[in-house]
Structure formats: structure tokens, C-alpha cells
N, CA, C and O atoms as CSV, one atom per row, in Angstrom:
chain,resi,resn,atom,element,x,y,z
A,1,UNK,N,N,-13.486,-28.537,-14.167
A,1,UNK,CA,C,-14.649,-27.686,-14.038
A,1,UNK,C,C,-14.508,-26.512,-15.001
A,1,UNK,O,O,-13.462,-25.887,-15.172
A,2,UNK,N,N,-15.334,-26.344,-15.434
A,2,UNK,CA,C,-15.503,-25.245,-16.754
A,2,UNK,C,C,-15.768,-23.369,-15.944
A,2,UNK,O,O,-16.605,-22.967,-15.135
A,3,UNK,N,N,-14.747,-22.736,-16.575
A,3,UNK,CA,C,-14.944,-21.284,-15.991
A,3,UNK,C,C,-15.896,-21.037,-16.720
A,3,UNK,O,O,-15.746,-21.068,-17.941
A,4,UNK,N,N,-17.394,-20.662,-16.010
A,4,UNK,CA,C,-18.224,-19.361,-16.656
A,4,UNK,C,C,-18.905,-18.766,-15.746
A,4,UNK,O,O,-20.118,-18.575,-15.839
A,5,UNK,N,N,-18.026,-18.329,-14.546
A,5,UNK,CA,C,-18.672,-17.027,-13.819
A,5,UNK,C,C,-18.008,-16.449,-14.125
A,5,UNK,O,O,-16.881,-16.891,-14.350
A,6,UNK,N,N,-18.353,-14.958,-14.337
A,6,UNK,CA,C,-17.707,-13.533,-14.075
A,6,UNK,C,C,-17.355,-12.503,-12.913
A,6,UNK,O,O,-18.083,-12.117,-11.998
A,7,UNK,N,N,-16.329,-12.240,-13.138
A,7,UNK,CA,C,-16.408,-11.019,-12.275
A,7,UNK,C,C,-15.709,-9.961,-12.270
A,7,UNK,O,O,-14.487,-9.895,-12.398
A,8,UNK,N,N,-16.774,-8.731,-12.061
A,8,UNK,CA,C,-16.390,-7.152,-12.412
A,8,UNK,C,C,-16.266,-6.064,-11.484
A,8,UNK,O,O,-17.072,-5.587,-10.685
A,9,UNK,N,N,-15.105,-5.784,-11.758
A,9,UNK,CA,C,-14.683,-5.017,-10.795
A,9,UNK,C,C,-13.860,-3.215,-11.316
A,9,UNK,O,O,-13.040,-3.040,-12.218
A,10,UNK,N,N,-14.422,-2.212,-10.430
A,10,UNK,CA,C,-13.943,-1.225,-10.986
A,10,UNK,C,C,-12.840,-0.820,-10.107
A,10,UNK,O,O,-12.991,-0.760,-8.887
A,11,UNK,N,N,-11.596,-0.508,-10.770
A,11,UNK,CA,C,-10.062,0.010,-9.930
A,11,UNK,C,C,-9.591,1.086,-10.796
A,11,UNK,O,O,-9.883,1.083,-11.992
A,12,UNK,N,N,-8.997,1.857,-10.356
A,12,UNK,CA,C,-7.841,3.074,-10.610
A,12,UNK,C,C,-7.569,2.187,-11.501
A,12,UNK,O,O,-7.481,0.966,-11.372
A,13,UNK,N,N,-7.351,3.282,-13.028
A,13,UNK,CA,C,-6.493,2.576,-14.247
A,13,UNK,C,C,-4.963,2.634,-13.977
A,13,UNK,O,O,-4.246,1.893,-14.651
A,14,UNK,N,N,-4.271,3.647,-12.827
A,14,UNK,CA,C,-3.022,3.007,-12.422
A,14,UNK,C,C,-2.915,2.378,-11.917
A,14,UNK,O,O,-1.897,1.733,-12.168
A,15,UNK,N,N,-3.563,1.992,-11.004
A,15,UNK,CA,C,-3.337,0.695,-10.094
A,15,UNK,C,C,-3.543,-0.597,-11.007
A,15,UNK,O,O,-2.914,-1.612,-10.709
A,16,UNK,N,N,-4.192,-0.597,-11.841
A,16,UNK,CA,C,-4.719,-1.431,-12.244
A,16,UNK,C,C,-3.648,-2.046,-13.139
A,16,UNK,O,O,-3.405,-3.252,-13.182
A,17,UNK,N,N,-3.028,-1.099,-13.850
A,17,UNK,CA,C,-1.968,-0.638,-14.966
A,17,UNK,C,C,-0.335,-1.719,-14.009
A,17,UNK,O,O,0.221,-2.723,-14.456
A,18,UNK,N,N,-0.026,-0.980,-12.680
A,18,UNK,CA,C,0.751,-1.365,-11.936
A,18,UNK,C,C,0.717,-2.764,-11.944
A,18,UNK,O,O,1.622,-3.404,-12.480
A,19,UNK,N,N,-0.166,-3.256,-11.444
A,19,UNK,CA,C,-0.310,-4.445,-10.661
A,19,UNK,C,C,-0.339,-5.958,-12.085
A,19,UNK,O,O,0.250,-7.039,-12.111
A,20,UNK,N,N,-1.121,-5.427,-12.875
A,20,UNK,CA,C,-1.085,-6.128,-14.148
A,20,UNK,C,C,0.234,-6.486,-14.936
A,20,UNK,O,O,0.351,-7.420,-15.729
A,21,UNK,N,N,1.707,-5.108,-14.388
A,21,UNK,CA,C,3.033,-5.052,-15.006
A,21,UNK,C,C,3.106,-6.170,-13.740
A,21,UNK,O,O,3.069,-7.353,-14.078
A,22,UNK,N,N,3.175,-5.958,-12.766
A,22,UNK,CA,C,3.970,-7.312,-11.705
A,22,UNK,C,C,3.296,-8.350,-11.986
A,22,UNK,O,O,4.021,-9.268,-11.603
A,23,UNK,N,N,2.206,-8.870,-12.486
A,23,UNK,CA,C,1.201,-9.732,-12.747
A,23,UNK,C,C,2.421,-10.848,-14.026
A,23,UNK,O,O,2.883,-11.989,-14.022
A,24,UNK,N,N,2.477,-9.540,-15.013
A,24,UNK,CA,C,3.363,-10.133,-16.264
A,24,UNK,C,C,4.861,-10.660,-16.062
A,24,UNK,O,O,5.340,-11.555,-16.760
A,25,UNK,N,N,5.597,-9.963,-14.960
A,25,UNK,CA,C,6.287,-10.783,-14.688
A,25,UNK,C,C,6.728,-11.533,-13.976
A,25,UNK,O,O,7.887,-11.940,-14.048
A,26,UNK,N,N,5.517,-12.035,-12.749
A,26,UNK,CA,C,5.259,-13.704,-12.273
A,26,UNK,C,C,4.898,-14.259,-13.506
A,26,UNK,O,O,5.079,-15.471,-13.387
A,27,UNK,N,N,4.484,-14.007,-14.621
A,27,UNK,CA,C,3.887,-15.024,-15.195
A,27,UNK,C,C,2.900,-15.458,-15.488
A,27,UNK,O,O,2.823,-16.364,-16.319
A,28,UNK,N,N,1.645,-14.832,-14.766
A,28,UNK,CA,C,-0.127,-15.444,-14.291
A,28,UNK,C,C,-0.484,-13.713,-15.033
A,28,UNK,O,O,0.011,-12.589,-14.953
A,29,UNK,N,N,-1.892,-14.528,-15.902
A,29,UNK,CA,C,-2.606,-13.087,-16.102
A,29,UNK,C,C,-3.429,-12.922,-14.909
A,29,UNK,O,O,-3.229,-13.696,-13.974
A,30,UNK,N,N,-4.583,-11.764,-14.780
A,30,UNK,CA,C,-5.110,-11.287,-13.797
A,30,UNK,C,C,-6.197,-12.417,-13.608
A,30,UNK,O,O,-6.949,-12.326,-12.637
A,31,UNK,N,N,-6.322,-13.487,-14.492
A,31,UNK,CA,C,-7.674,-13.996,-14.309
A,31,UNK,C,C,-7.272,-14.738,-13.191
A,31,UNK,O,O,-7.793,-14.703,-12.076
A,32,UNK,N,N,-6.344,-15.391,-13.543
A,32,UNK,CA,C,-5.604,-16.492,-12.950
A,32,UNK,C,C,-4.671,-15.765,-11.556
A,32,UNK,O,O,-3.917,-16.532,-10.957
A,33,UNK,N,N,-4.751,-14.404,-11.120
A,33,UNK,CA,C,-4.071,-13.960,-10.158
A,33,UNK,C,C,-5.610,-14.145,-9.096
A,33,UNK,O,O,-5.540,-14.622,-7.963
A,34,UNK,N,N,-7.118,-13.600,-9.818
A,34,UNK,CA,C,-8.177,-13.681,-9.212
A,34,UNK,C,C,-8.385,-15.160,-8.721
A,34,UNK,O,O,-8.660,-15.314,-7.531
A,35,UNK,N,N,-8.298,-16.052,-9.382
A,35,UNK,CA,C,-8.733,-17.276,-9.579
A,35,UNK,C,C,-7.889,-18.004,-7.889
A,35,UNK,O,O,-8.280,-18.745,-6.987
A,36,UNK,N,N,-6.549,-17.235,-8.215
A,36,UNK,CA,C,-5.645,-17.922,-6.978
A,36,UNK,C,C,-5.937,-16.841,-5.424
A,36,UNK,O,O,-5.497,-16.996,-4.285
A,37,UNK,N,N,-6.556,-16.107,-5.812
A,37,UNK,CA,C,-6.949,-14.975,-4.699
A,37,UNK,C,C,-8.257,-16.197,-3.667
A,37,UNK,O,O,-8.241,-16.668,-2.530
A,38,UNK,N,N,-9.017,-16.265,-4.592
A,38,UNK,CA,C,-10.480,-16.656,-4.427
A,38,UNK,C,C,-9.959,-18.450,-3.719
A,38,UNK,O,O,-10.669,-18.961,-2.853
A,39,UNK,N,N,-9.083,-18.957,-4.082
A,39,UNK,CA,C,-8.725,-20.115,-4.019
A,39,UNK,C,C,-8.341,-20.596,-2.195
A,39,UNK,O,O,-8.568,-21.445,-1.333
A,40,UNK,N,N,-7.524,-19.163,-2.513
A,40,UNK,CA,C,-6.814,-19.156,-0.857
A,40,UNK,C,C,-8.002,-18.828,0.102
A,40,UNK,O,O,-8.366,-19.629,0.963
A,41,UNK,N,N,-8.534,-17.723,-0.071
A,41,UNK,CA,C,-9.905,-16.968,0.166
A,41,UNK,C,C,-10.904,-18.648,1.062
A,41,UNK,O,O,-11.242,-18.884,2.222
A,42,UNK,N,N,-11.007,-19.257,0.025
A,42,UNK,CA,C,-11.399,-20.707,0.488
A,42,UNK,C,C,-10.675,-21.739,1.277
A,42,UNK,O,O,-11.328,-22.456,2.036
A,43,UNK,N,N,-9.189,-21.904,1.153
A,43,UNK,CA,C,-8.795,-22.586,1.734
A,43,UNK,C,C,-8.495,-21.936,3.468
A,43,UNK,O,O,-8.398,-22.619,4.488
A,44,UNK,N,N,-8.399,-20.404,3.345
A,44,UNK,CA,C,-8.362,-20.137,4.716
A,44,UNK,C,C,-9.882,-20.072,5.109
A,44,UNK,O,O,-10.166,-20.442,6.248
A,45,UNK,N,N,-10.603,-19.761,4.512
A,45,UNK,CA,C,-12.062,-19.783,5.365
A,45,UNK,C,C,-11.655,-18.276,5.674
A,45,UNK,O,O,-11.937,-17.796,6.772
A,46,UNK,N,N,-11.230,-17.799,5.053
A,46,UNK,CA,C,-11.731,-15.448,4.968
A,46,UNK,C,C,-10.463,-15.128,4.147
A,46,UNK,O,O,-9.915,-15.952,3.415
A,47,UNK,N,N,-9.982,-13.669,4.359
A,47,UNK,CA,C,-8.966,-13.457,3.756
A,47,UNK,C,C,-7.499,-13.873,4.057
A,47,UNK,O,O,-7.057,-13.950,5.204
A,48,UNK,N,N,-6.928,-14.081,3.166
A,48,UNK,CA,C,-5.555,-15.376,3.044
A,48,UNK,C,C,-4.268,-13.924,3.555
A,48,UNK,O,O,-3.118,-14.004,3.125
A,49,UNK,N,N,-4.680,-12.738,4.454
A,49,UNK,CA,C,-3.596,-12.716,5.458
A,49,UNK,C,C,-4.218,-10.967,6.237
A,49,UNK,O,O,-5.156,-10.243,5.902
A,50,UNK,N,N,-3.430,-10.862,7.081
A,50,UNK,CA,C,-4.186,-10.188,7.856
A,50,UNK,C,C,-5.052,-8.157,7.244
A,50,UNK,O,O,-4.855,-7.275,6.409
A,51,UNK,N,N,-5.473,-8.306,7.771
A,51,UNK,CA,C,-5.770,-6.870,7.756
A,51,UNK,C,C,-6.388,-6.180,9.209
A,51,UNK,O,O,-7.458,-6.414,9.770
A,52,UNK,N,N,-5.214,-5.177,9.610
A,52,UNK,CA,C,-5.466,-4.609,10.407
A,52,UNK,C,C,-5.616,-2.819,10.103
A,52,UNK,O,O,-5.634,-2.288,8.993
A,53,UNK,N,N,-5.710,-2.147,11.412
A,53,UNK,CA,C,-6.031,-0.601,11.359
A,53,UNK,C,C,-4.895,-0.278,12.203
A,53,UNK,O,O,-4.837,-0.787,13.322
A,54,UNK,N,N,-4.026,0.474,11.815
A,54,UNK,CA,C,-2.589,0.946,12.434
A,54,UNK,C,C,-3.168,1.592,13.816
A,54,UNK,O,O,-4.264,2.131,13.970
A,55,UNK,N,N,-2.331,1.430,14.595
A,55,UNK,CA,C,-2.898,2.573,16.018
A,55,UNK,C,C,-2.368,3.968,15.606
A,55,UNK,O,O,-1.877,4.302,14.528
A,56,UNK,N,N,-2.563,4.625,16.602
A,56,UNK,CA,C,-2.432,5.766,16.759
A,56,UNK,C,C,-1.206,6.362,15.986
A,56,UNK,O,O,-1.167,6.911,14.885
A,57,UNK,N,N,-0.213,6.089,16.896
A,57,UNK,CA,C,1.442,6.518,16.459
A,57,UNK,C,C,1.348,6.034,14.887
A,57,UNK,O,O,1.828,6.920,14.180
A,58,UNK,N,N,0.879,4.896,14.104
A,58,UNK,CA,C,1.275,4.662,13.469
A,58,UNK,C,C,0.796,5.602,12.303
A,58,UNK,O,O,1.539,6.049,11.430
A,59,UNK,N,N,-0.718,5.866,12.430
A,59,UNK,CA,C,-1.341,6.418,11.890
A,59,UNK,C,C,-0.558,7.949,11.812
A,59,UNK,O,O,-0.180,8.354,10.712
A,60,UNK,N,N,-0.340,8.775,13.059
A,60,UNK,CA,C,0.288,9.790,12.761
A,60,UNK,C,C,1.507,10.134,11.823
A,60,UNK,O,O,1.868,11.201,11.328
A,61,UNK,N,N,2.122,8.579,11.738
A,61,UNK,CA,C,3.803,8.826,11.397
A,61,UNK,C,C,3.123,8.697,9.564
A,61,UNK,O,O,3.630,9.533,8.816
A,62,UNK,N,N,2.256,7.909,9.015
A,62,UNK,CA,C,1.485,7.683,8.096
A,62,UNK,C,C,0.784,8.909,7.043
A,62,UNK,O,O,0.689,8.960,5.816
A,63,UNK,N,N,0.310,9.944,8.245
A,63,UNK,CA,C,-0.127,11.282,8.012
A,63,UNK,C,C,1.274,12.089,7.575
A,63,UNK,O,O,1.582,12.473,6.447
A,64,UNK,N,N,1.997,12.221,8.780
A,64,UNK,CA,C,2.900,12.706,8.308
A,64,UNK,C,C,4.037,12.560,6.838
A,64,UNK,O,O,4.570,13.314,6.024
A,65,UNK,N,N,3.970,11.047,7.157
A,65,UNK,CA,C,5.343,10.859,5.922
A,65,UNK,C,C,4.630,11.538,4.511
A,65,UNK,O,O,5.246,12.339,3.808
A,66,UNK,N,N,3.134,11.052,4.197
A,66,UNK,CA,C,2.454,12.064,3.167
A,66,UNK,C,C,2.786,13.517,3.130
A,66,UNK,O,O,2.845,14.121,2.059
A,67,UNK,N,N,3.001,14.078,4.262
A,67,UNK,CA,C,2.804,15.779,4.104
A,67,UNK,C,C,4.393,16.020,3.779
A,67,UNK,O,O,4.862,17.054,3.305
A,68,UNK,N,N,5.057,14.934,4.109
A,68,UNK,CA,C,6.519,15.251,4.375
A,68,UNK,C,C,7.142,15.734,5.195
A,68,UNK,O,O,8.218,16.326,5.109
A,69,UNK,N,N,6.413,15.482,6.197
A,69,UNK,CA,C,6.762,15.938,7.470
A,69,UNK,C,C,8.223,14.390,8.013
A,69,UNK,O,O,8.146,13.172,7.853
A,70,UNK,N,N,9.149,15.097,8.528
A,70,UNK,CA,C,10.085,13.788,9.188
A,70,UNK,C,C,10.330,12.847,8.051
A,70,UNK,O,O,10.654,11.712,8.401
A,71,UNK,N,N,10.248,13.064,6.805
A,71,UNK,CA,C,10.805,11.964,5.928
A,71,UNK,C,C,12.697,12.403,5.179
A,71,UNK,O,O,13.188,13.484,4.853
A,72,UNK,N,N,13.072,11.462,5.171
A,72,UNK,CA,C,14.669,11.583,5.008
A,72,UNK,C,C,14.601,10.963,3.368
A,72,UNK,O,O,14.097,9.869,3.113
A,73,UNK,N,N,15.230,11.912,2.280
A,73,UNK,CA,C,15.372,11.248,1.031
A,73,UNK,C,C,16.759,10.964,0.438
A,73,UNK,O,O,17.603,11.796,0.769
A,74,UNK,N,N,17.150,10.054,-0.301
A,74,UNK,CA,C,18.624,9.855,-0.796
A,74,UNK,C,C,18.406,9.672,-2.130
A,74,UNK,O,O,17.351,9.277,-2.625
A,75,UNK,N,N,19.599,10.015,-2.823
A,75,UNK,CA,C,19.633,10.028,-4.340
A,75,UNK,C,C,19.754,8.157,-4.589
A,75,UNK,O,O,19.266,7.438,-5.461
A,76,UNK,N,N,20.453,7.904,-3.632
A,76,UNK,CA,C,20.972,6.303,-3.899
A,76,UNK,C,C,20.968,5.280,-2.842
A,76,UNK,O,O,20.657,5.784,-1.763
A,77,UNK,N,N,21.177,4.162,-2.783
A,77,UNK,CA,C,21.113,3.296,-1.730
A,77,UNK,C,C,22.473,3.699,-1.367
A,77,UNK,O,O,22.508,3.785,-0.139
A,78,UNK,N,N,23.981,4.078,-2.053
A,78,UNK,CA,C,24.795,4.130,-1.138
A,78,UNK,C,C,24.882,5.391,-0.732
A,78,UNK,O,O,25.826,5.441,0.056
A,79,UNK,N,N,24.292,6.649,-0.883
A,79,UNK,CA,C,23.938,7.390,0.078
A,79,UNK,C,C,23.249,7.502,1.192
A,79,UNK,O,O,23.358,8.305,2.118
A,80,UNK,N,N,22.589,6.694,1.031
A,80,UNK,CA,C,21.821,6.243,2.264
A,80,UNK,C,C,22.357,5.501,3.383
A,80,UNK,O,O,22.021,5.759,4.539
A,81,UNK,N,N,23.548,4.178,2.947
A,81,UNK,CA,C,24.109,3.686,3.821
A,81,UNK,C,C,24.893,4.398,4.483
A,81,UNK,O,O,24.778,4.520,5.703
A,82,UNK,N,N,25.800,4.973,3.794
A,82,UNK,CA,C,26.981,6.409,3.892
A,82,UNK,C,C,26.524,7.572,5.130
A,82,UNK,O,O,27.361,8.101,5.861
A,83,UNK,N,N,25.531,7.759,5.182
A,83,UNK,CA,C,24.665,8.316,6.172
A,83,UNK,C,C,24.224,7.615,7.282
A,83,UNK,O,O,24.403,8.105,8.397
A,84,UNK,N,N,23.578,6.353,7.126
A,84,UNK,CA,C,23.776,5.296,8.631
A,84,UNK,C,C,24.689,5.488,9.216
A,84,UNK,O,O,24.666,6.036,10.318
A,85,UNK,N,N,26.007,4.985,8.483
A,85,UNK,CA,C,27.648,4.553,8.805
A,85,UNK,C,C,28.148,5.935,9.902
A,85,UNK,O,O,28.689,5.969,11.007
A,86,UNK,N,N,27.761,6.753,9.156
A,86,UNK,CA,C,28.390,8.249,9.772
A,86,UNK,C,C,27.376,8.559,10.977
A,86,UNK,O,O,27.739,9.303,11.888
A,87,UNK,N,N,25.867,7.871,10.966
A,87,UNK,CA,C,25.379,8.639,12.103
A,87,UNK,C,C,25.651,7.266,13.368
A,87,UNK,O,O,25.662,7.495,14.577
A,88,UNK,N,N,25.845,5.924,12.780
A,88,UNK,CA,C,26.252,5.158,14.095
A,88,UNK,C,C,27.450,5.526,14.244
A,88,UNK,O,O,27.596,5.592,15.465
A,89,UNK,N,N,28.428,5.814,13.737
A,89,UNK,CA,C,30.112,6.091,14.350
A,89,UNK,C,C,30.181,7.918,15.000
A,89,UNK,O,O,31.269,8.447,15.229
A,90,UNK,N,N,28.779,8.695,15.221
A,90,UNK,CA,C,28.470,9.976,16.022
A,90,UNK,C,C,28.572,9.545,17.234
A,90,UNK,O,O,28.386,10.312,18.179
């Protein structure tokens, strides 16, 4: 079957930018990332996985981690473990 529909779509030039770098290294350009979107889209009969609305708690912890409220940062993954280790052996 011969491609000649179009389709146009407007996104954030970072996002767009992002997603196009992971795009390049699976391998598939964006046409062909759409093409397999739309594919699944059909074979499930709606969207090919869930979408939900966080509850409450989740939403708050969501708000928060943005403001920086309760978020914990590490320079490295083994600082980070180094810090588990020491707070399970408290």
C-alpha cells in the first residue's frame, strides 16, 4: 500500500529534538515511529497502553518533587547506594 496521507503535528522543539535522538538510536525515523504508533493504535482498538490520572497522594508527591519539596539528590549512583546501605544498617 502506497503512503500518501499526512500528518501534522505541532510539539515543543525540545521534546521533539529529545525524542527524535532516542528515535535515532532504535533505528526507526519518526515516520516510521508514527506509522508503528497508529499500527498498535489499531491492533488494540484505542491506545496501545494505559493512561491514567494519579490520585491524590500521588499528585501531591508530583507537585511537590517539582518545587523540591522532599526530593533527595546524589552526585552518583554510588552515592546513592552508600546512603541506602548506611540508612538500612540505622
Amino acid at each position: 500500500m502506497s503512503k500518501s496521507a499526512t500528518i501534522r503535528a505541532r510539539v515543543e522543539p525540545d521534546l521533539k529534538a529529545e525524542v527524535e535522538g532516542i528515535f535515532k538510536t532504535l533505528g526507526i525515523t519518526a515516520t516510521e515511529a508514527i506509522t508503528l504508533f497508529y499500527n498498535m493504535v489499531k491492533l488494540k482498538k484505542g491506545i496501545p497502553f494505559d493512561i491514567k490520572i494519579p490520585n491524590e497522594e500521588t499528585q501531591k508527591v508530583i507537585q511537590d518533587s517539582r518545587k523540591g519539596i522532599n526530593v533527595t539528590t546524589h552526585s552518583n549512583l554510588d552515592d546513592y547506594f552508600k546512603k541506602i546501605k548506611t540508612e538500612m544498617n540505622a
